[in-house]
Kinemage of the C-alpha trace (Angstrom):
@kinemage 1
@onewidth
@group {chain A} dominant
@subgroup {mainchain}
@vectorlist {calphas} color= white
{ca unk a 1} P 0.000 0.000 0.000
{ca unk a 2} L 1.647 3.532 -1.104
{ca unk a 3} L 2.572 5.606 1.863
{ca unk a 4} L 1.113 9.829 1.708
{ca unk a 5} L 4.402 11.071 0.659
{ca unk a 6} L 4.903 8.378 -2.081
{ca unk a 7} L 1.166 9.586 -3.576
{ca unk a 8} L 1.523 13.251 -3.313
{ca unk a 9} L 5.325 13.043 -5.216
{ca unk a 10} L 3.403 10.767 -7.658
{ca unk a 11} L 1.126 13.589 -8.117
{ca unk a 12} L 3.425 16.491 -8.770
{ca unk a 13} L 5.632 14.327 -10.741
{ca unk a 14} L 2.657 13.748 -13.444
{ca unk a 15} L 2.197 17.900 -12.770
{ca unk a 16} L 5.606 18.604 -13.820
{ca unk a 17} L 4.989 16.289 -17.168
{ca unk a 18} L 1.744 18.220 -17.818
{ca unk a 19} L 3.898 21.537 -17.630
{ca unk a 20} L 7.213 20.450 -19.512
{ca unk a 21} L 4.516 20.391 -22.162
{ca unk a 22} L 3.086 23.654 -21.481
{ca unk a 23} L 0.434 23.828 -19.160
{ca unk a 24} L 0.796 26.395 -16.551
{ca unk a 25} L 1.274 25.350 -12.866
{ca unk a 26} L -2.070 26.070 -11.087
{ca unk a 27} L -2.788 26.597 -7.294
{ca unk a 28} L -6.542 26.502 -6.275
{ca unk a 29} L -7.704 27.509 -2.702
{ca unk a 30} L -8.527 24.287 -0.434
{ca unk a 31} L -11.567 26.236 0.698
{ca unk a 32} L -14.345 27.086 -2.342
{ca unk a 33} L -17.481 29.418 -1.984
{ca unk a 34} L -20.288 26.564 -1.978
{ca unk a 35} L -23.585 29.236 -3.117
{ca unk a 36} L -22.302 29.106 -6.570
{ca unk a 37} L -20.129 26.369 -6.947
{ca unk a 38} L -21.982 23.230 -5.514
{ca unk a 39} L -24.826 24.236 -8.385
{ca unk a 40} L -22.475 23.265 -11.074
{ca unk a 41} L -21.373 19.856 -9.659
{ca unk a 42} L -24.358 18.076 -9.598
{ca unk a 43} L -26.394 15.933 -7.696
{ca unk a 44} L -23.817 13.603 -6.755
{ca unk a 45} L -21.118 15.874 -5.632
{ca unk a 46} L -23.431 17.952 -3.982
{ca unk a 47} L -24.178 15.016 -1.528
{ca unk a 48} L -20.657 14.246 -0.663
{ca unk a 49} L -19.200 17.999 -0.297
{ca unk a 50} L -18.055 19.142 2.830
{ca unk a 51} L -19.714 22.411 3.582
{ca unk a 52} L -19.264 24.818 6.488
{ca unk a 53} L -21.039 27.584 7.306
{ca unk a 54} L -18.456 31.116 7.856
{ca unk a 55} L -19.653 33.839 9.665
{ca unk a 56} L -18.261 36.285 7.317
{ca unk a 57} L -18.101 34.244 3.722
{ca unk a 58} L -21.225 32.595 3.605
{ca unk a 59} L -21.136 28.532 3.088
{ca unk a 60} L -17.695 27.248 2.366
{ca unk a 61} L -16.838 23.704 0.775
{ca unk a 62} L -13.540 21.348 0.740
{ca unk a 63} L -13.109 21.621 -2.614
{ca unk a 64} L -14.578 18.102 -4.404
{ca unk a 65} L -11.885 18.769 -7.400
{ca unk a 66} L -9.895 21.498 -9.365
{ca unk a 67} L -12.171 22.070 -12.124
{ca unk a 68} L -14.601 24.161 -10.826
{ca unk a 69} L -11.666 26.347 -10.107
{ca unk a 70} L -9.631 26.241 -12.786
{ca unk a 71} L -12.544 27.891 -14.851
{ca unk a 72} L -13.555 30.095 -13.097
{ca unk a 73} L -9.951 31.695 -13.006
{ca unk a 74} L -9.351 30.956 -16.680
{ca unk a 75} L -12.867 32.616 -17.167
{ca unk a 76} L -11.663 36.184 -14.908
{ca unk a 77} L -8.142 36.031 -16.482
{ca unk a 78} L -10.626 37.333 -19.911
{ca unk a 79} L -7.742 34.954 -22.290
{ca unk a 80} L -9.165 33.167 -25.059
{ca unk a 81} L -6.482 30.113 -24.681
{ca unk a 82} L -5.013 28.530 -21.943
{ca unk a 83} L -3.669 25.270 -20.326
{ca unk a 84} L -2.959 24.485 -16.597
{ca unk a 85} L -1.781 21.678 -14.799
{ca unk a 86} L -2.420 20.659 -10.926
{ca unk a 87} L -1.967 18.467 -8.252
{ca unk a 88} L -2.919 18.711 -4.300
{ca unk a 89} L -6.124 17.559 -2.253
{ca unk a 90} L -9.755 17.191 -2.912
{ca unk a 91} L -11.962 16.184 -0.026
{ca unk a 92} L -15.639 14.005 -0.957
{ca unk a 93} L -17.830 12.281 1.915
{ca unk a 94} L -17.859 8.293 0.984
{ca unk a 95} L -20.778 7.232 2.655
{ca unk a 96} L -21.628 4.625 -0.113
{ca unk a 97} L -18.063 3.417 -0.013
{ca unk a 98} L -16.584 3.550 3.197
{ca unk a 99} L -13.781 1.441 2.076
{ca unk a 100} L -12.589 4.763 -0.008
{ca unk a 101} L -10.587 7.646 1.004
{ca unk a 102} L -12.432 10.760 1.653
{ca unk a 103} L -9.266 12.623 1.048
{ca unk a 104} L -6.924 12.085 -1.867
{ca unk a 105} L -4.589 13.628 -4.116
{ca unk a 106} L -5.527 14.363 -7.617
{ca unk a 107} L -3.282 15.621 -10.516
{ca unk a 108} L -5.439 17.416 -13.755
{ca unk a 109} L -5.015 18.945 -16.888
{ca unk a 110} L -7.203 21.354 -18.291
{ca unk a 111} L -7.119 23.228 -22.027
{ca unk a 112} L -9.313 25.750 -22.959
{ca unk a 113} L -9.418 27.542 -26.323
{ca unk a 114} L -8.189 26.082 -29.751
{ca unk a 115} L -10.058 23.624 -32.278
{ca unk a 116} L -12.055 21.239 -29.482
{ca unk a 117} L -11.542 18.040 -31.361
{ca unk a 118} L -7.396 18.425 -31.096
{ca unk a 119} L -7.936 19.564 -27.477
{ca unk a 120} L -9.852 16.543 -26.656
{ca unk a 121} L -7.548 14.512 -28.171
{ca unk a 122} L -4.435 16.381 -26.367
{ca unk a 123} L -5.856 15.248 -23.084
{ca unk a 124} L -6.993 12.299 -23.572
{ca unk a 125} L -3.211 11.254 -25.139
{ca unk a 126} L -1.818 12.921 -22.295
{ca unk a 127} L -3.556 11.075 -19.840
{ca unk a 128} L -3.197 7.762 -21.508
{ca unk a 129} L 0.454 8.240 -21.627
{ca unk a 130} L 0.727 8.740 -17.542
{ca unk a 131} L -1.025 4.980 -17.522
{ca unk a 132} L 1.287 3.481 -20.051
{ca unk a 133} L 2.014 -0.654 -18.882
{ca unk a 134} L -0.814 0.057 -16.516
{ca unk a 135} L -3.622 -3.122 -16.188
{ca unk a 136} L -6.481 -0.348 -17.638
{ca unk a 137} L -8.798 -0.060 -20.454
{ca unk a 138} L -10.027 3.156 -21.836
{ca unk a 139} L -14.015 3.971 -22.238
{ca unk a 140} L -15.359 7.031 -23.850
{ca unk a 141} L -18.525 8.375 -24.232
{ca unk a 142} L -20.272 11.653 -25.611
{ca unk a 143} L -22.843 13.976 -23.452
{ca unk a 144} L -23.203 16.245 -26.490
{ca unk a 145} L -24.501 13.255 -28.723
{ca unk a 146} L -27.555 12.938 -26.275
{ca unk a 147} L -27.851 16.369 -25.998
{ca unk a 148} L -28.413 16.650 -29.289
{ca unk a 149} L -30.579 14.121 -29.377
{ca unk a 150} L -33.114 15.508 -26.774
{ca unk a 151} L -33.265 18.657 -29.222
{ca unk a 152} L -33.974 17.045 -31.911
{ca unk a 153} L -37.067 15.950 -30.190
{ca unk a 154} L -40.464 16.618 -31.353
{ca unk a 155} L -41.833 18.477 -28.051
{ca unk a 156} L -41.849 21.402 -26.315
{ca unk a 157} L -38.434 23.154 -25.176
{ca unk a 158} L -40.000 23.027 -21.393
{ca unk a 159} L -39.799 18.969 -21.660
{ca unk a 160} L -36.720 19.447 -23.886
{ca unk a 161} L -35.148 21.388 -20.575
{ca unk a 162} L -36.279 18.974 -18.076
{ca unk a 163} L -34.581 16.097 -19.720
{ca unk a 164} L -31.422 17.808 -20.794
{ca unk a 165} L -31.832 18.465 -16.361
{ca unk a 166} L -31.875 14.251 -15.850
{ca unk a 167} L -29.693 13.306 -18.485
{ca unk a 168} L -27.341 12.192 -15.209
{ca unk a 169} L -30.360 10.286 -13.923
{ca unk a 170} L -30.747 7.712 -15.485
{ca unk a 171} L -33.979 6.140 -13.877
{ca unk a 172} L -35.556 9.549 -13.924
{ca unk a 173} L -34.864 10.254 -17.491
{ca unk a 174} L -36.381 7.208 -18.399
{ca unk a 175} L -39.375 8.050 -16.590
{ca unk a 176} L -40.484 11.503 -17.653
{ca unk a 177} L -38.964 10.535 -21.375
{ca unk a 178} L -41.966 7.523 -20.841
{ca unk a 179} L -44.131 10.121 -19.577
{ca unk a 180} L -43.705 12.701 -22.282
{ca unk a 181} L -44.182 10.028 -25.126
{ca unk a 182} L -47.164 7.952 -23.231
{ca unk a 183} L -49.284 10.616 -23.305
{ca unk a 184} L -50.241 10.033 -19.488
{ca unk a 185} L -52.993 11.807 -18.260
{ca unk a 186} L -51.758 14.152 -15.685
{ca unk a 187} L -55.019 15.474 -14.639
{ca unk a 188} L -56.366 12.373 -13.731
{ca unk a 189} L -53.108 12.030 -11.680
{ca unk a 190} L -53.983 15.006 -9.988
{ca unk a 191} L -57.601 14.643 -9.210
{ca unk a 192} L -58.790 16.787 -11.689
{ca unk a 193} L -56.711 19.789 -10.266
{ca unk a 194} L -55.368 21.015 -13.704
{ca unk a 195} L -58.679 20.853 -15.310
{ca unk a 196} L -59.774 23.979 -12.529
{ca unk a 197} L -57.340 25.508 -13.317
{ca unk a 198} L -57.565 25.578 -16.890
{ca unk a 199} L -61.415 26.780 -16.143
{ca unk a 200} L -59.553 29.649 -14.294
{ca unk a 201} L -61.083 28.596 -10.631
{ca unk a 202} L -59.130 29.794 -7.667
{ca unk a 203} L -57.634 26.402 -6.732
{ca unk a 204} L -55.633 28.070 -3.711
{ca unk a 205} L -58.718 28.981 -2.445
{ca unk a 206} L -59.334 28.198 1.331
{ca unk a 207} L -55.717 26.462 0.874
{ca unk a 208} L -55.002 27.527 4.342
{ca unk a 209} L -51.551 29.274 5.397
{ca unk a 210} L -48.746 29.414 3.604
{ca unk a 211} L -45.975 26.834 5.145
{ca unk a 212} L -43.650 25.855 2.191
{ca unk a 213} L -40.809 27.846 0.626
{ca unk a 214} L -42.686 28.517 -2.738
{ca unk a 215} L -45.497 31.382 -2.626
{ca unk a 216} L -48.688 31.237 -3.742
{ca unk a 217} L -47.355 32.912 -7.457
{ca unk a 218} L -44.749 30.508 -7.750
{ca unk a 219} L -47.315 27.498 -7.043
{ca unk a 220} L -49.670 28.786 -9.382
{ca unk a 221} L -47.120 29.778 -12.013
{ca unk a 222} L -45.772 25.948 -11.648
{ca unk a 223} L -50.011 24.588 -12.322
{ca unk a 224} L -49.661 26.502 -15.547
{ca unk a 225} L -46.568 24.878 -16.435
{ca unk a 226} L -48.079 21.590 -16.038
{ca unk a 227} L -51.538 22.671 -17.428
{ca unk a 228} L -49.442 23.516 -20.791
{ca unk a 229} L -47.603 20.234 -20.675
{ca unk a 230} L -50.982 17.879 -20.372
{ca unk a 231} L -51.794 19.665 -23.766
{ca unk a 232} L -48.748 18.638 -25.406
{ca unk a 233} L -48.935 15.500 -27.671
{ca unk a 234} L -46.652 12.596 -26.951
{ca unk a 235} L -42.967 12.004 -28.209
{ca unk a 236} L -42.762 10.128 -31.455
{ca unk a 237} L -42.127 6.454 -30.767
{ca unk a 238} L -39.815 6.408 -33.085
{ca unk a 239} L -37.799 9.102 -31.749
{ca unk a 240} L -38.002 7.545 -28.116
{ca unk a 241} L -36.474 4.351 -29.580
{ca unk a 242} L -33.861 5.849 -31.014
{ca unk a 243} L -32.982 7.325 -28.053
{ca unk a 244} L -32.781 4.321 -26.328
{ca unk a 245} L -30.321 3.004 -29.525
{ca unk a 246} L -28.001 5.630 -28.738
{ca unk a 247} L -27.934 4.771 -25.145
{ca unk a 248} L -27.390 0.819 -25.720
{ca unk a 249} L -24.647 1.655 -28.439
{ca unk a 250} L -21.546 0.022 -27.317
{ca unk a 251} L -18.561 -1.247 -29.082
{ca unk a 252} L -14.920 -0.332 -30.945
{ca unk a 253} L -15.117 3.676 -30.744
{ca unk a 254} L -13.944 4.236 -34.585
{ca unk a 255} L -17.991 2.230 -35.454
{ca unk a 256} L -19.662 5.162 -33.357
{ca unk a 257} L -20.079 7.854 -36.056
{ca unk a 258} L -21.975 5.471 -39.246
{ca unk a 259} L -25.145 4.461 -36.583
{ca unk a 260} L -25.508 8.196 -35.750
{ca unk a 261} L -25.093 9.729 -39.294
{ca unk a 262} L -27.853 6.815 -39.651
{ca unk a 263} L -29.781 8.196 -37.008
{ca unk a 264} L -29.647 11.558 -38.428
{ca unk a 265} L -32.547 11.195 -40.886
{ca unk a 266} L -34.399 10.709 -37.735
{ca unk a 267} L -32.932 13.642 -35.789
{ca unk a 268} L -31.089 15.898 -37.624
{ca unk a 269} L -29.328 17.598 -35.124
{ca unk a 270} L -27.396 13.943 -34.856
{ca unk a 271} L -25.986 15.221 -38.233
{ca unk a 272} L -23.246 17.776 -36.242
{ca unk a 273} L -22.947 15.471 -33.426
{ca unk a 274} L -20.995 12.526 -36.034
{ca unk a 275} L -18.968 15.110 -37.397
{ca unk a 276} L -17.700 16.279 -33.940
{ca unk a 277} L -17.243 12.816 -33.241
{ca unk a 278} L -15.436 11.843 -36.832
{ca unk a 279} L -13.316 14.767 -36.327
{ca unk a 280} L -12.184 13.250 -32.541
{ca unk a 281} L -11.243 10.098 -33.758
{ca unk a 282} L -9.075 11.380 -36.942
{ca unk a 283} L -7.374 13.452 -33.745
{ca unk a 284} L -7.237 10.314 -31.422
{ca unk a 285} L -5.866 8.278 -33.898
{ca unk a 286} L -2.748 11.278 -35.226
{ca unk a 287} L -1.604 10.794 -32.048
{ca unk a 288} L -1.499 7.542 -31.915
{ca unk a 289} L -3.751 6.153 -30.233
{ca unk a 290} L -5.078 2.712 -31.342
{ca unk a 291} L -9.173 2.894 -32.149
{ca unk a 292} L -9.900 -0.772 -32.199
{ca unk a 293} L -9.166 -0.994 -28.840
{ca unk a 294} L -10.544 2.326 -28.020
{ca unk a 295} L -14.433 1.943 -26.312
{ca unk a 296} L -17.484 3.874 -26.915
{ca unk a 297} L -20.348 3.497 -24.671
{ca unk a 298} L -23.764 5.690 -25.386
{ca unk a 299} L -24.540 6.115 -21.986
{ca unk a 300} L -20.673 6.211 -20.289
{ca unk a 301} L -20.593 9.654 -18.345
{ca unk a 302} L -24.063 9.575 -17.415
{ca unk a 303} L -23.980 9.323 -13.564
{ca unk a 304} L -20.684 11.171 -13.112
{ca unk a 305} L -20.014 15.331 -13.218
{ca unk a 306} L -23.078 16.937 -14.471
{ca unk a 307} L -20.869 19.710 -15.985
{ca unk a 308} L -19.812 17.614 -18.835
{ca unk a 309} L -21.646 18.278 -21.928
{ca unk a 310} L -19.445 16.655 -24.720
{ca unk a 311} L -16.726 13.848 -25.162
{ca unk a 312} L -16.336 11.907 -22.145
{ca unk a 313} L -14.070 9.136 -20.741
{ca unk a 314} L -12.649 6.958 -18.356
{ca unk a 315} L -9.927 4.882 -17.830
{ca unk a 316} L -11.383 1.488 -15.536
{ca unk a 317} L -8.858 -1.484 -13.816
{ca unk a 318} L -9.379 -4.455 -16.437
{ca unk a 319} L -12.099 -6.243 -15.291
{ca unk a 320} L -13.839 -3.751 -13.214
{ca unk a 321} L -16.767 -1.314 -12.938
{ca unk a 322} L -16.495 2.112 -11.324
{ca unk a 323} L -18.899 1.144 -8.637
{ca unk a 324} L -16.142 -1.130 -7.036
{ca unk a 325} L -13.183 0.249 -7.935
{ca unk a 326} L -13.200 3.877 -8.959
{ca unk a 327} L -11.899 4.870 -12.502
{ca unk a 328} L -7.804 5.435 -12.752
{ca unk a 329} L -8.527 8.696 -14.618
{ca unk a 330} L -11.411 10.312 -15.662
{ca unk a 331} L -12.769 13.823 -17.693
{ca unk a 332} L -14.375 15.804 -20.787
{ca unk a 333} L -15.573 18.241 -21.883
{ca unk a 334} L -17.666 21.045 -20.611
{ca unk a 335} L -17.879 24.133 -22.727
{ca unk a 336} L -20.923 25.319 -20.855
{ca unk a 337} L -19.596 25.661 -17.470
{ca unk a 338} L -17.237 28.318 -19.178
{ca unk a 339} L -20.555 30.236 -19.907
{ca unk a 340} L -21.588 30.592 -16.856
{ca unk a 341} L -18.832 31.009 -14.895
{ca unk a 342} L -17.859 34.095 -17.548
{ca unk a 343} L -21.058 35.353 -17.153
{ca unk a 344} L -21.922 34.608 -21.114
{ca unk a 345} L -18.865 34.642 -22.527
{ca unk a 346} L -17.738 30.991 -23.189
{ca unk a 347} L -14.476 28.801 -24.561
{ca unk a 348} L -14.538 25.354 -25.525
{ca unk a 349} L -12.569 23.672 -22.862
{ca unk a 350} L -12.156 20.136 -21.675
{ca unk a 351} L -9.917 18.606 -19.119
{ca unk a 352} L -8.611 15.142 -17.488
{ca unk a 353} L -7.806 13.990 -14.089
{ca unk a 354} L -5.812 11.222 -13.005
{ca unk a 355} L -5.394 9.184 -9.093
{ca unk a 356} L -1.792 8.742 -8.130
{ca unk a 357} L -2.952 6.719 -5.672
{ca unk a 358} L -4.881 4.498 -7.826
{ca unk a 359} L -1.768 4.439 -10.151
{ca unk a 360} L 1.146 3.014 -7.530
{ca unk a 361} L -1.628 0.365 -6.267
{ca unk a 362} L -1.782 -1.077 -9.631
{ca unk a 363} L 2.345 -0.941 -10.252
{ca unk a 364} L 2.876 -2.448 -7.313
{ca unk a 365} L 0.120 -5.038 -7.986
{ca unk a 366} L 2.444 -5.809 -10.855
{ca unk a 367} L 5.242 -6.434 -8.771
């Protein structure tokens, strides 16, 4: 078992590669505002941050990883390009798996600017090459690809926006996506409820006092929501199962782009998504890395960062899932993030993370 000081040299030794080729050094605060932050991590990381309450700052957070960070001070620095390395702590409650550290070192590379397939390439070579001779096998997946799907869909951008919200659920995903192309009868659900309203009756009427966090315009403004969505006809069954193709696609990663140019005269939007994709692969493969053993997976990435919204991937112990043994190295893309974190103006960026930890358990299982 590696010793602290073994782990954290491990860690600023793959830093120092990461800067020999040009990323900057970066240095993020241990301590992160969690008001603004803690939105942008999701679900997940939201349940396992460790938040404190200051006086004078407002709710604090252990940060749960550099990312977060990173952008933001890209995103104030106003540069159009960038790249930064790090290495150092990140702190996440492991109630599910007790067996895990809750504090571990993590080393990261993140590029912002430039074209996005090279740059997604760049880090994923860069982490691969940290892993070289290492018992791992890489998976990749693509956010943007369902993304694109869910706005290709024949419905209403309100149910387009609440599935883009679960994409990282999967079980609640694949209920409102049944939902929104069964047709289901929500007023009957409801007793009737939306039907008064849509006669205009006073439904808060005699209601009583007010003892949730949502007033009385906020409930009322949320009936109308759902009065409009009982009106709106179901999903196309075709499109519904051809969301659930992209989600069971699985196989060599260099097959991925034919099935969704296929899909495309379904969805159209799929059209740009293959492209993107095509373009990552030529990208991949320049610098040299081998695409028939290269995985794609439709729904990798899915219960993981919710600020991801493009190419994803993961680099799993042979043999294992990352619900037993957590992935080697991890990351993607998230051009989004950069929007909101620079207040509208955005950058492609996309960036990579790797365990040090993770990495001297597995050489010295070699030994």
């Amino acid at each position: 078992m590696p010793d602290r000081a073994a782990i954290r040299d491990e860690a600023h030794r793959i830093r120092r590669v990461f800067e020999a080729a040009g990323a900057e050094p970066f240095e993020g605060a241990i301590l992160q505002p969690a008001d603004t932050l803690l939105d942008l991590y999701g679900e997940d990381i939201r349940g396992r941050a460790y938040v404190t309450a200051d006086p004078l700052r407002g709710e604090q957070m252990l940060r749960p990883d550099f990312t977060v960070s990173v952008v933001q001070a890209h995103m104030e620095s106003g540069r159009d390009t960038g790249r930064y390395a790090y290495s150092g702590l990140i702190f996440r409650q492991q109630d599910e798996h007790p067996e895990r550290p809750s504090e571990y070192f993590q080393t990261g590379l993140e590029i912002f600017g430039g074209d996005p397939a090279e740059a997604d390439a760049e880090v994923f070579a860069a982490i691969s090459a940290q892993l070289d001779g290492l018992p791992v096998r890489a998976v990749t997946g693509d956010i943007g690809v369902l993304i694109a799907a869910v706005e290709g869909l024949e419905t209403s951008a309100i149910r387009k926006a609440a599935l883009r919200r679960h994409l990282w659920r999967p079980e609640r995903f694949k209920a409102l996506l049944a939902r929104y192309s069964a047709g289901t009868d929500l007023d009957a659900l409801r007793g009737g409820l939306l039907a008064r309203v849509r006669a205009g009756e006073d439904v808060l009427a005699g209601a009583g006092p007010e003892i949730g966090l949502r007033s009385q315009a906020e409930v009322m403004a949320r009936l109308d929501r759902l009065v409009a969505d009982a009106a709106e006809p179901p999903i196309p069954a075709e499109q519904v199962a051809l969301l659930d193709r992209i989600l069971r696609l699985r196989g060599a990663a260099w097959a991925m782009a034919a099935p969704l140019r296929e899909l495309a005269g379904v969805i159209p939007s799929l059209a740009e998504a293959a492209a993107r994709m095509e373009a990552r692969l030529a990208a991949l493969e320049a610098r040299g890395i081998d695409l028939d053993t290269l995985e794609f997976e439709g729904s990798f990435g899915r219960t993981t960062l919710e600020y991801y919204d493009g190419f994803v991937f993961g680099f799993l112990v042979d043999g294992q899932r990352p619900d037993n043994w957590p992935p080697v190295a991890s990351g993607g893309r998230y051009d989004a993030m950069t929007r909101v974190l620079g207040n509208g103006r955005g950058a492609p960026a996309v960036g990579g993370v790797i365990r040090p930890e993770q990495v001297l358990k597995l050489r010295e299982a070699q030994c």
